[in-house]
C-alpha positions in Angstrom: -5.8 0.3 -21.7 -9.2 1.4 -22.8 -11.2 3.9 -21.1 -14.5 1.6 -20.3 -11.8 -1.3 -18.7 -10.2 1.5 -16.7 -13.6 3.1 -14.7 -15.1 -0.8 -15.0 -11.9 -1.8 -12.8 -12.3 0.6 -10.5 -16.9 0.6 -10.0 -19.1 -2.1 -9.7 -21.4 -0.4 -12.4 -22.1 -2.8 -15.6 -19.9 -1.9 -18.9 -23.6 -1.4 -20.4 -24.3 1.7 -17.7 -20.7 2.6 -18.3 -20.8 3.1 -22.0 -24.1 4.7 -22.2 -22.8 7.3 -19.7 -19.7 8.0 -21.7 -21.6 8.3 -24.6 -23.8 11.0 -23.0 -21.1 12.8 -21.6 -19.1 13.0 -24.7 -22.9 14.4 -26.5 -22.2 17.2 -23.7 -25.1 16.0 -21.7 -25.1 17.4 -17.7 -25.0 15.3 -14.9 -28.1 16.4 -13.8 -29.8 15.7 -17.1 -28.2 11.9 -17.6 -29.3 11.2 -13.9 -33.0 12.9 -14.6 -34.2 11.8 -18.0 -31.9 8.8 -19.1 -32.5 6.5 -16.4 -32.8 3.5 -18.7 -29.5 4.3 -20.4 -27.5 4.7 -17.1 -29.3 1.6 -15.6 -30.9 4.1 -12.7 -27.1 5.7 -11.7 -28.1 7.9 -9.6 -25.7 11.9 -9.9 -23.0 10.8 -7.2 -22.5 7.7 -9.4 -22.5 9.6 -12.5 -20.2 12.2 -10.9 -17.9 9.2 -10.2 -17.5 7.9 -14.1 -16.7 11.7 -14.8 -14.0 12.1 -12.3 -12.5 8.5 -13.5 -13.0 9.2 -17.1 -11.2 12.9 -16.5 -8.6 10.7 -14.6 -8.3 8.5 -17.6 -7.7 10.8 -20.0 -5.1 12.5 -17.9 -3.0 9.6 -17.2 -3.4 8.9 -21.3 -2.5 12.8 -21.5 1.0 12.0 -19.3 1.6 8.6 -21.4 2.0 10.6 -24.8 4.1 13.2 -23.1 6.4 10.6 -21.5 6.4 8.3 -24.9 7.3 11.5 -26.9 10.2 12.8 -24.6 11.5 8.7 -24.7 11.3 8.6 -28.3 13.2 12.1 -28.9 16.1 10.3 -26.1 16.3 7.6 -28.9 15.7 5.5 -25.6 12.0 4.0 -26.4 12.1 0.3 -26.6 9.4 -2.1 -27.5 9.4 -3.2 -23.8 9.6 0.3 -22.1 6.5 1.7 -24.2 4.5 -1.6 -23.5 5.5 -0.5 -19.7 4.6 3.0 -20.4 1.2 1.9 -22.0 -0.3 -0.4 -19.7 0.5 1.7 -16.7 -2.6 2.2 -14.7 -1.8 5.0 -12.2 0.1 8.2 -12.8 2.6 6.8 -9.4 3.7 3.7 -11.5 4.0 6.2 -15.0 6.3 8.0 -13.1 8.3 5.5 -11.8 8.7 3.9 -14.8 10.0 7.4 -16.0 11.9 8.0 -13.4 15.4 6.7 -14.7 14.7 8.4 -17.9 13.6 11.5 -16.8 16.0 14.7 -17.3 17.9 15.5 -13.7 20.1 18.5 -12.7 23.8 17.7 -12.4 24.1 14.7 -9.6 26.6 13.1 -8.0 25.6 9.9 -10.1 25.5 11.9 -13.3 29.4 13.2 -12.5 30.5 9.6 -11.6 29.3 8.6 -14.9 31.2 11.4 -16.6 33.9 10.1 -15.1 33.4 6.8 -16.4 32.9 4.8 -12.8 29.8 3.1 -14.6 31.4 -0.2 -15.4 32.6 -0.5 -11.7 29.4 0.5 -10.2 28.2 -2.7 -12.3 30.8 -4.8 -11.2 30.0 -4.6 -7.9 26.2 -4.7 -8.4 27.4 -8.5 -9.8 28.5 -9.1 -6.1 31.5 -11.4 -7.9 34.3 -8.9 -7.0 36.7 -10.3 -4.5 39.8 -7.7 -4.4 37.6 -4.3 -4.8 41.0 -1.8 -4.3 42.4 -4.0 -7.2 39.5 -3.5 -9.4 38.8 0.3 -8.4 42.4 0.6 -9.3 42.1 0.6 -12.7 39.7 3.6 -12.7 41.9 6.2 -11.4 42.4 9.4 -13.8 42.6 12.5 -13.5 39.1 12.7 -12.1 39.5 10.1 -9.8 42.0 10.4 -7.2 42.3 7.0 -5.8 40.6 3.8 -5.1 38.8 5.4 -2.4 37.1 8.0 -4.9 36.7 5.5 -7.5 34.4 3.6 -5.3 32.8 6.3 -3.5 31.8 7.5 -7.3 30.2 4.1 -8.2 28.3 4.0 -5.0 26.6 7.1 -5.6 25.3 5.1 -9.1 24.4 2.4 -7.3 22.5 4.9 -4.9 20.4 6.7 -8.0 20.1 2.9 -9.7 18.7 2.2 -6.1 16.7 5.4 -6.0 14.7 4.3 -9.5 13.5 1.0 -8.8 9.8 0.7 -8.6 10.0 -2.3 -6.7 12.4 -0.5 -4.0 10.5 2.7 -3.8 6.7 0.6 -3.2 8.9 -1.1 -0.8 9.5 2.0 1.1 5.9 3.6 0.4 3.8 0.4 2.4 6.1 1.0 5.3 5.2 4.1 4.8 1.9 4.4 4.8 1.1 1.4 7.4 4.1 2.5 9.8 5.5 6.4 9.7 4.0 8.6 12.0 3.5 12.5 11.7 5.8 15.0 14.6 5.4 18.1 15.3 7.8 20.4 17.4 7.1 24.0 18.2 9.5 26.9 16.7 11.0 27.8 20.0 11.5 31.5 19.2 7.5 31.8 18.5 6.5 29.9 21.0 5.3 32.6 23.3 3.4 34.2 20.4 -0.1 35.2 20.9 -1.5 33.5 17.6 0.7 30.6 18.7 -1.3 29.3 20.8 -3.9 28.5 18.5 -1.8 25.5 17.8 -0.5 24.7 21.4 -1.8 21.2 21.0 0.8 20.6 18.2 3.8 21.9 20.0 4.7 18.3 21.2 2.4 16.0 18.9 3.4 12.3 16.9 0.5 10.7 15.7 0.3 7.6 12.8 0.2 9.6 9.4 -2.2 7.0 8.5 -4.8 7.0 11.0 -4.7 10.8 11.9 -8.5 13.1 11.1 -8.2 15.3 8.7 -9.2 18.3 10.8 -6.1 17.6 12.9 -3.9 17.1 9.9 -5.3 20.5 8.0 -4.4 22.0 11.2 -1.0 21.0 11.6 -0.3 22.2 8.5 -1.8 25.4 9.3 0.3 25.8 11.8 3.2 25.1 9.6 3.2 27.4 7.3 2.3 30.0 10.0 5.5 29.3 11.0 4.8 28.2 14.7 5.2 24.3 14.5 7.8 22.5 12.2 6.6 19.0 10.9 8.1 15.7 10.2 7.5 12.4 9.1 9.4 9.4 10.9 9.7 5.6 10.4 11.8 2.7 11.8 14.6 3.5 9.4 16.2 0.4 10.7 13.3 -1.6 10.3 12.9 -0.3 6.4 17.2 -0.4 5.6 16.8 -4.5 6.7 14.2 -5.0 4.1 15.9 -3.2 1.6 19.1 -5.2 2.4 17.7 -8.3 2.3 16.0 -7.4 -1.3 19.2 -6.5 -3.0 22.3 -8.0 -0.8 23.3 -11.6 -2.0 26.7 -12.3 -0.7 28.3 -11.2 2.6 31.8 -10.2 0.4 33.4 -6.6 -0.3 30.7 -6.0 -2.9 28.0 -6.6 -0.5 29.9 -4.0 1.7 29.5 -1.4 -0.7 25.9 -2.1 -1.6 25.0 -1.8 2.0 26.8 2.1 2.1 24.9 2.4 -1.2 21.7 1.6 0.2 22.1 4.3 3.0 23.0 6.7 1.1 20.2 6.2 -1.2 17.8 6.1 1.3 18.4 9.1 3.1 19.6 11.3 0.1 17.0 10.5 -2.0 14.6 7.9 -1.4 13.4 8.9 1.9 13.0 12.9 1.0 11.1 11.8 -1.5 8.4 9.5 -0.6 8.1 11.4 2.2 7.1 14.1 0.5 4.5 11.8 -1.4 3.3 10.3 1.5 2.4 13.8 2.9 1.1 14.9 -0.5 -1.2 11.9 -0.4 -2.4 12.3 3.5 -2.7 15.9 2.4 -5.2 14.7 -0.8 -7.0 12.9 1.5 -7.8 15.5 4.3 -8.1 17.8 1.6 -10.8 15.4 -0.2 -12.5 14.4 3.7 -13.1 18.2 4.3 -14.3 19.5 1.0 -16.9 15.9 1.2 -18.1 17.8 5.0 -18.0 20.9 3.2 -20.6 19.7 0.2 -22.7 18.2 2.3 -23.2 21.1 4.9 -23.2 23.3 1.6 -25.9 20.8 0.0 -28.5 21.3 3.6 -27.5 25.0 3.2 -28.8 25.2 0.0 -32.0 23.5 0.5 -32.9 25.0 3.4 -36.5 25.4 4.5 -38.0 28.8 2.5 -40.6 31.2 3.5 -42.0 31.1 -0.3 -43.2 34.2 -1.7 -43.9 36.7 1.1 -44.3 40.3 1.8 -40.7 40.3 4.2 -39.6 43.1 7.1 -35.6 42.5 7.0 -33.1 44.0 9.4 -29.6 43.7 9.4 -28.9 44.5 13.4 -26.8 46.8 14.6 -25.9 49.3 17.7 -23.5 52.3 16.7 -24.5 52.5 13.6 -28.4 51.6 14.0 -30.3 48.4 12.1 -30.9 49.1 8.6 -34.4 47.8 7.8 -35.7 47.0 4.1 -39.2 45.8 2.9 -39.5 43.3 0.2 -42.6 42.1 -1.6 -43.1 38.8 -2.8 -41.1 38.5 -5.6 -37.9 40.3 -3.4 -38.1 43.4 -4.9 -37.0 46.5 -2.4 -39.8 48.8 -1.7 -38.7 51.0 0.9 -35.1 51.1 3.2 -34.5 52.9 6.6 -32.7 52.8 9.6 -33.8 52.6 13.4 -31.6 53.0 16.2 -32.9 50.9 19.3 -30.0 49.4 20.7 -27.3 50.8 22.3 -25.8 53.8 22.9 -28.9 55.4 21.0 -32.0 53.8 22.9 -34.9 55.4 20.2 -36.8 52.2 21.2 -40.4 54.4 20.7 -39.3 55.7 17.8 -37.8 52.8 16.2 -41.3 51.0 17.2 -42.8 53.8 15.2 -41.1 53.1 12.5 -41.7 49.1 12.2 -45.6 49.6 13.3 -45.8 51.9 10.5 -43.8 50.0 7.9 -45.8 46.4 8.7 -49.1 48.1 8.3 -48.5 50.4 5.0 -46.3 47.4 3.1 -48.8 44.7 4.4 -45.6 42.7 5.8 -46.4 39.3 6.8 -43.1 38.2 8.2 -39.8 39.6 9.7 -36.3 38.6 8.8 -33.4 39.3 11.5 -29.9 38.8 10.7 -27.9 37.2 13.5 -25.2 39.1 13.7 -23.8 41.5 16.1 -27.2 42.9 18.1 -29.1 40.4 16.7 -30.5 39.2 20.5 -31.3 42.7 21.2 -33.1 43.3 18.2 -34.9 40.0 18.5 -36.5 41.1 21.8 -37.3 44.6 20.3 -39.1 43.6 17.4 -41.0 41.1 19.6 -41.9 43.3 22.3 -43.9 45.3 19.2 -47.6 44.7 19.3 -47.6 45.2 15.5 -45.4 42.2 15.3 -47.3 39.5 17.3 -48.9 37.9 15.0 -46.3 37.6 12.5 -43.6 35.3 12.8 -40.3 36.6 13.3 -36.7 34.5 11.9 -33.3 34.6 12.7 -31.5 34.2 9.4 -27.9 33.3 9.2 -26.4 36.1 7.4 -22.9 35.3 6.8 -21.7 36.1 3.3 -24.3 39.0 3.5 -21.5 41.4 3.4 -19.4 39.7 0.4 -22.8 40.1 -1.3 -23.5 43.7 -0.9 -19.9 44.9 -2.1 -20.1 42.0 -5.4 -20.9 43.3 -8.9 -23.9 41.4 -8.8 -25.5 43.3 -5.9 -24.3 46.9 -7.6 -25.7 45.4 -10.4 -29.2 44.7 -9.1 -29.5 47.6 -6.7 -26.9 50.4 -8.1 -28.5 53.3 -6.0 -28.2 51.7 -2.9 -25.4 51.1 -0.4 -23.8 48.3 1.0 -25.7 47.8 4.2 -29.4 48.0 2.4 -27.9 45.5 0.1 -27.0 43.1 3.0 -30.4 44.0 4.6 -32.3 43.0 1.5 -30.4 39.6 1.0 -31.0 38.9 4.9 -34.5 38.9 3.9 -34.3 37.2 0.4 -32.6 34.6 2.5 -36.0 34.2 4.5 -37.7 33.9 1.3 -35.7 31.7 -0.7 -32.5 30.7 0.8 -31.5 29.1 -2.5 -31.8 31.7 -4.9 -30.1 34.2 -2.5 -26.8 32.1 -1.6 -26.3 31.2 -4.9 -25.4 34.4 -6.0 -22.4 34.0 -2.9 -18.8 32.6 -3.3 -19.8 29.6 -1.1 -16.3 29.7 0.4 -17.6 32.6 2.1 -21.1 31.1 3.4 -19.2 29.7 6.3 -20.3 25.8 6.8 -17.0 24.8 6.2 -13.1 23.9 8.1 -10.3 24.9 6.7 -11.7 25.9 3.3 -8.4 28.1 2.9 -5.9 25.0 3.2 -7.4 22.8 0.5 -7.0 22.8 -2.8 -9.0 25.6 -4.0 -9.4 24.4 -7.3 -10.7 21.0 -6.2 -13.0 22.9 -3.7 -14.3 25.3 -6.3 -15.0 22.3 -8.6 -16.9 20.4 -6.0 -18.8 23.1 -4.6 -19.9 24.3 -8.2 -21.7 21.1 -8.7 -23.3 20.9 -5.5 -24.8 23.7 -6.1 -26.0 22.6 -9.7 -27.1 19.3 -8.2 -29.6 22.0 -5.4 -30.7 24.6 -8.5 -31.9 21.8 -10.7 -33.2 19.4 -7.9 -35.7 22.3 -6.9 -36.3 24.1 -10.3 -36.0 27.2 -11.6 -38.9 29.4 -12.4 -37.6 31.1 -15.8 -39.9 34.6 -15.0 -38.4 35.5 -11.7 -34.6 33.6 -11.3 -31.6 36.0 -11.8 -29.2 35.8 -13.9 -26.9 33.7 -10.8 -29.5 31.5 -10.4 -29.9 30.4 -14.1 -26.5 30.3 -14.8 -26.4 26.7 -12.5 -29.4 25.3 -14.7 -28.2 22.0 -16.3 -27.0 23.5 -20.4 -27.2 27.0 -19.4 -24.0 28.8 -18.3 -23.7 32.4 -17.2 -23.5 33.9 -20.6 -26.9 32.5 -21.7 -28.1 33.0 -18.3 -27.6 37.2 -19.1 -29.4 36.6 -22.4 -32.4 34.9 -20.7 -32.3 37.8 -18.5 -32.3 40.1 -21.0 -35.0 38.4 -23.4 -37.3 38.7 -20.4 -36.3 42.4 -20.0 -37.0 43.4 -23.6 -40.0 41.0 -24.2 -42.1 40.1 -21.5 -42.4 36.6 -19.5 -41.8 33.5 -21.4 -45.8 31.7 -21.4 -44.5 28.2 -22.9 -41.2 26.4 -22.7 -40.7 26.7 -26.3 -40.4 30.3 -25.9 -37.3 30.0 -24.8 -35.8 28.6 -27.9 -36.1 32.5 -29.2 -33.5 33.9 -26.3 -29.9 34.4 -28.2 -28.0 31.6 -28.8 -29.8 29.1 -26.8 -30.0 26.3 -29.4 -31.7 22.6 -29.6 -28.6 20.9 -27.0 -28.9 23.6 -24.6 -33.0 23.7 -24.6 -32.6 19.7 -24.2 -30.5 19.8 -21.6 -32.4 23.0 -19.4 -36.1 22.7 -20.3 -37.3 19.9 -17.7 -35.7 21.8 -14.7 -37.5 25.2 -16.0 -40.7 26.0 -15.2 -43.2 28.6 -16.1 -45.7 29.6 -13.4 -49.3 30.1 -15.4 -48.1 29.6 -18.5 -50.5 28.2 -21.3 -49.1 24.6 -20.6 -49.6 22.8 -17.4 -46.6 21.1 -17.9 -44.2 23.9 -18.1 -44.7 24.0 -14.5 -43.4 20.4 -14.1 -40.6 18.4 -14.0 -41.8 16.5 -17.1 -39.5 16.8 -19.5 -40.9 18.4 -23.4 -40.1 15.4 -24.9 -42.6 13.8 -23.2 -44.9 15.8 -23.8 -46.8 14.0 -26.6 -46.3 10.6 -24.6 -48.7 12.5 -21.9 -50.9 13.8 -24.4 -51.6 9.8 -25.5 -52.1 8.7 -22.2 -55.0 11.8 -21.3 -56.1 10.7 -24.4 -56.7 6.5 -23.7 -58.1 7.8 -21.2 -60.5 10.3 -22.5 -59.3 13.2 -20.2 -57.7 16.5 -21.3 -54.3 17.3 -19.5 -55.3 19.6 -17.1 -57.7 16.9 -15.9 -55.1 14.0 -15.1 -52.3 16.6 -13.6 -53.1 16.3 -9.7 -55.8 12.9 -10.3 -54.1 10.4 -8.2 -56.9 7.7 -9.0 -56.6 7.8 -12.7 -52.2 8.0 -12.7 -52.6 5.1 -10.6 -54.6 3.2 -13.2 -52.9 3.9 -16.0 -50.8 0.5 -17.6 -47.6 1.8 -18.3 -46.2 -1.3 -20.0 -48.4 -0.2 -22.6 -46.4 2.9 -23.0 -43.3 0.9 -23.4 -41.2 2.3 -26.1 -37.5 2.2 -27.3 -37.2 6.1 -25.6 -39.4 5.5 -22.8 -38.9 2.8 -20.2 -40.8 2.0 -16.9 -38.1 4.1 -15.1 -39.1 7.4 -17.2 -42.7 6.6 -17.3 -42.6 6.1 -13.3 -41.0 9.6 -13.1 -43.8 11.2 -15.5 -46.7 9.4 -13.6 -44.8 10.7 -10.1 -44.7 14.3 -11.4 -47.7 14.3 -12.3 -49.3 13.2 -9.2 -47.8 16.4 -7.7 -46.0 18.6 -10.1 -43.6 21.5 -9.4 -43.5 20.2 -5.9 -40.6 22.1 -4.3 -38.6 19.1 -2.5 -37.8 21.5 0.4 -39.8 22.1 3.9 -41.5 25.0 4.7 -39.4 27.7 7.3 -40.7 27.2 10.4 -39.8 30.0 12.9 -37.4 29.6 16.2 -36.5 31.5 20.0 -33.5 31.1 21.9 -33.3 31.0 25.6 -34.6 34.6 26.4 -32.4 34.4 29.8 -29.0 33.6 28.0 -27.8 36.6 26.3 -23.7 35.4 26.8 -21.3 32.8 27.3 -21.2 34.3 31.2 -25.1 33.2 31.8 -24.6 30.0 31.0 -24.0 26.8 34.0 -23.0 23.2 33.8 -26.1 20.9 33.1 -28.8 23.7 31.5 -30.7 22.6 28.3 -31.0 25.1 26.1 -32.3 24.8 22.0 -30.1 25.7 19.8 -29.9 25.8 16.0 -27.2 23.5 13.9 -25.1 26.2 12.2 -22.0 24.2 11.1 -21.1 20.0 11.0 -17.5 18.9 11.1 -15.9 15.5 10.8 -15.5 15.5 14.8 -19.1 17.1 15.8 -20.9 19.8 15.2 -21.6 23.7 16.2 -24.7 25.1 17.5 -25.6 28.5 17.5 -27.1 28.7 21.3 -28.5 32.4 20.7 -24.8 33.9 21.5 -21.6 35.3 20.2 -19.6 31.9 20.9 -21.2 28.9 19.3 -21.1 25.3 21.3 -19.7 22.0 20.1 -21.5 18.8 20.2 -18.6 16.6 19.9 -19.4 13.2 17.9 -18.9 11.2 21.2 -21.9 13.4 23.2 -24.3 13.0 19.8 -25.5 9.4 20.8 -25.3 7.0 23.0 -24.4 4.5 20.2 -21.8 4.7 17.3 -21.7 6.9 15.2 -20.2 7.0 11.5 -21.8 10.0 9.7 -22.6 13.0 12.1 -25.1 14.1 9.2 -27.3 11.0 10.0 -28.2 12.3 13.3 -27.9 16.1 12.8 -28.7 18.3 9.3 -27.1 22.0 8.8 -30.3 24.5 10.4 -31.6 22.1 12.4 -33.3 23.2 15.9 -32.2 21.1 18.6 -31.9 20.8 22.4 -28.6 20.9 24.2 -27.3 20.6 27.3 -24.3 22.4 28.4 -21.5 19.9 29.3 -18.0 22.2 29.9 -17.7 26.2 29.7 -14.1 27.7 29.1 -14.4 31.0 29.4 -11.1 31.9 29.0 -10.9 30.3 25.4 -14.5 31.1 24.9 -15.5 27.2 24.1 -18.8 25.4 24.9 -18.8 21.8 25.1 -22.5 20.5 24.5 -24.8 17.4 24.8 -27.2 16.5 21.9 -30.6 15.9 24.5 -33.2 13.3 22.5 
């Protein structure tokens, strides 16, 4: 099988778009390049679709990767016919590989392998034949000293039967339909930890039995949370009696003595070996699945995260809120850079509300602040309605900013590294307001595990997660740009060709020498040669440098395309950037060339209508309910705004201005059907509510998305 025939068998893309992807990929071009700048390659795939030929093409070579192994281990058995590699090699699935392998493949000692030893093979045949009439006759005469009796003798060639049973591939997809269309999932509580107090989070699944097929992954992840706590114990059941007659009828022929022994065969077989393991499988898969359905919720809420609405470059007033041990307060200029940290103490059990009032009147005025960032937190109400009752503060706006990850931050090596003098708490201060600023560039720098827009991040397969998450953060940093002069070091390292090590020489290039003024500049920075400058330069830009386009999404290679164009048109460069009525007159089949295509030259014409336009909205700033300050002042029926803080496959969470957050379950977000909760609701978004159910007890809110 040949790589372009396997991803072409399995997309709807053209072999053309196909091949021209591969071939970029295997010149180490990124996704985010291919997508960008080689649109007439790809046939316009778009980076989901590109991301999809990579994850085929990495499947690809891993099934080819397992085919050598298995043909090499065959071959070294001295077992490798011409028909079993043919099998081998036009396998198209690892399930089917393995099957294949299966009777090949080297077992501990079995009951099978000992019946063998003791040479019951021949009768195991005989009665797979189903010709046998007189079976104690013919077991007879394979009594020895291993084998007591008829009894034994047939006992021994039933448990070959059972592993011959056990290793057909047409047996074992058999089972695996029923299973997948039929078994269901049941859970029973641990009796003896029943009573538990961290039990009870699972007190739903002490009596459950749901279809494995059709059950959410949220409930699944769950259940298997609850498993290997050690409070629930799971199982999946089928009609056995309803599978055994299929099987039967596939491999029972004649209603003799042979047929007799098939049938004990075929029990044994099934519940020794075949059923243990493709049950096993079956969960494995189910488990894939949830894992895969929750780390897809988890991109997405990760992806709204990350292009969250920013402040742009302010003079910021952050707090991180607080009441024993005060708010710590930073104040950041434009580009982020702490000027000044101190604590106040007007909350609880201190009370220095005039001094702390002081303190931010005086700050605002001296640092020229022109907007405040709160982190919402514990105290964050409280110090909400201090900073507001300021005078100083009226006409600035004031944000809540979600701060979680803020303290993974301030203990990381890259926080020690950018502020080594300072503690932990103005470090988490001065990303609360850096979040305000620029919520992109401060998260990146953030294990996003730890961001918190996720379920059950812990229970699915961190590797895959970590993967997935890494490029949806690429797919953010190089959507929006990265200016060169002011990114760190986390921020570049995400830039399509550019890697953390070249990310710390960029850095450090900038340190020793000054702010790169033209894109070709940085082609001097250590070890950043012609693939990585290809691959980086159109998603860098360079904020008054000496050529417009530096700022731009244009890519350098265009450059002299451009220059052609202002030229027809007798207009320097500067004069076309931003002159809609000329970009709109300009014939770009005339521009036609082998490189560029009317895809490209749209792009160029686009940017340049409006370049370095950040794709992101402004922040725009928010109050809660000023009379709700806990889940106790809440009642039945009141609409309250809240803000979208997390999305779910069964609804979402809003952040209602306390502690507890409320769920919006998908049923109470429209009137209508709905498929995808992030087609009616985006992560951050401000909304109205109405309060539906309050459980005080278990501290849950049950909420009403109000149109």
């Amino acid at each position: 099988m040949q790589l372009l025939s396997y991803i072409s068998s399995q997309t709807s893309y053209s072999e053309k778009s196909i091949q021209n992807t591969v071939e970029l990929l295997n010149e180490d071009c990124t996704i985010p390049f291919i997508a960008r700048y080689r649109k007439e390659k790809t046939g316009n795939l778009d980076e989901v679709e590109i991301g999809e030929i990579v994850a085929l093409k990495e499947a690809f070579e891993a099934l080819e990767k397992r085919k050598n192994t298995i043909l090499k281990t065959l071959e070294e058995q001295d077992v490798l016919t011409p028909e079993l590699k043919t099998k081998v090699l036009n396998a198209k699935d690892l399930t089917t590989l393995e099957d294949i392998y299966l009777p090949y493949k080297k077992k501990r000692k079995t009951k099978a392998e000992t019946a063998r030893k003791n040479g019951l093979e021949p009768l195991a045949k005989i009665i797979m034949s189903q010709r046998a009439d007189d079976l104690d006759y013919v077991a007879s005469k394979y009594i020895n000293n291993n084998v007591e009796n008829e009894d034994k003798a047939l006992e021994g060639a039933r448990h070959i039967i059972a592993e011959w049973i056990n290793e057909r591939t047409d047996i074992r997809n058999l089972i695996r339909r029923e299973l997948e269309r039929f078994s269901t999932i049941t859970t029973k509580v641990v009796k003896t930890k029943k009573d538990d107090e961290d039990a009870q989070k699972f007190k739903d699944y002490f009596d459950w039995s749901e279809n494995l097929s059709r059950i959410p992954s949220h409930r699944l992840l769950a259940i298997l949370r609850g498993e290997k706590a050690g409070f629930i114990r799971v199982k999946i059941e089928i009609d056995d009696d309803r599978v055994l007659e299929k099987v039967d009828r596939k491999l029972i022929k004649n209603n003799n003595e042979c047929g007799a022994e098939i049938q004990l065969a075929i029990d044994d077989s099934y519940k020794r070996l075949l059923l243990p393991s493709l049950t096993t499988e079956a969960m494995n898969i189910a488990k894939e699945k949830a894992d895969e359905s929750a780390i897809t919720v988890f991109k997405k809420n990760l992806e709204q995260l990350l292009l969250g609405a920013p402040l742009g470059e302010k003079r910021i007033l952050a707090i991180d809120p607080g009441f024993r041990t005060g708010c710590k307060v930073v104040c950041l200029n434009e580009q982020g850079d702490l000027l000044h940290n101190t604590a106040i103490y007007p909350n609880a059990p201190q009370h220095k509300t005039t001094e702390a009032a002081y303190t931010i009147e005086h700050l605002i005025k001296k640092y020229n602040v022109e907007a405040i960032s709160i982190g919402n937190g514990t105290a964050s109400r409280e110090t909400e309605r201090f900073i507001k009752n300021i005078g100083a503060t009226k006409s600035l706006e004031v944000f809540v900013v979600n701060e979680a990850g803020a303290s993974i931050y301030s203990a990381s090596k890259i926080a020690r590294d950018e502020f080594p003098k300072e503690d932990v708490t103005v470090r988490g201060a001065v990303s609360i307001g850096r979040r305000l600023a620029d919520p992109l560039a401060e998260l990146v720098k953030i294990d996003a595990k730890s961001i918190g827009v996720g379920q059950y991040q812990h229970d699915v397969d961190q590797n895959q997660l970590k993967k997935s998450l890494d490029t949806v953060v690429a797919h953010c940093v190089n959507k929006v740009g990265v200016n060169i002069n002011t990114a760190s070091a986390s921020l570049l390292s995400y830039v399509s060709g550019i890697g953390p090590k070249l990310a710390e020489n960029i850095v450090t290039y900038r340190n020793q020498n000054g702010v790169f003024k033209t894109r070709n500049d940085i082609k001097k920075v250590a070890r950043l040669g012609g693939k990585a400058f290809e691959q980086s330069a159109g998603f860098l830009r360079i904020k008054q440098g000496n050529n417009p386009l530096d700022d731009s999404s244009v890519h350098p290679e265009s450059y002299a395309l451009i220059k052609n164009i202002a030229k027809d048109l007798k207009l320097k460069i500067e004069d076309l950037i931003g002159n809609t009525k000329q970009l709109k007159e300009i014939k770009l089949n005339n521009y036609v060339t082998p490189d560029f295509g009317l895809l490209t030259l749209k792009d160029i014409v686009k940017e340049l209508e409006k370049p370095g336009l950040d794709p992101r909205e402004k922040a725009k700033a928010f109050s809660f309910d000023e009379n709700v300050k806990t889940i106790d002042d809440l009642h039945i029926g009141m609409v309250l705004p809240g803000i979208v803080n997390n999305i779910t496959n069964f609804g979402c969470f809003v952040d209602i201005g306390i502690k507890e957050s409320g769920l919006i379950h998908i049923s109470n977000l429209s009137d209508t059907f709905v498929d995808d909760i992030n087609k009616i609701v985006s992560l951050q978004q401000q909304v109205m509510v109405k309060v539906l159910e309050i459980d005080i007890s278990r501290k849950r809110i049950q909420l009403r998305l109000e149109k």
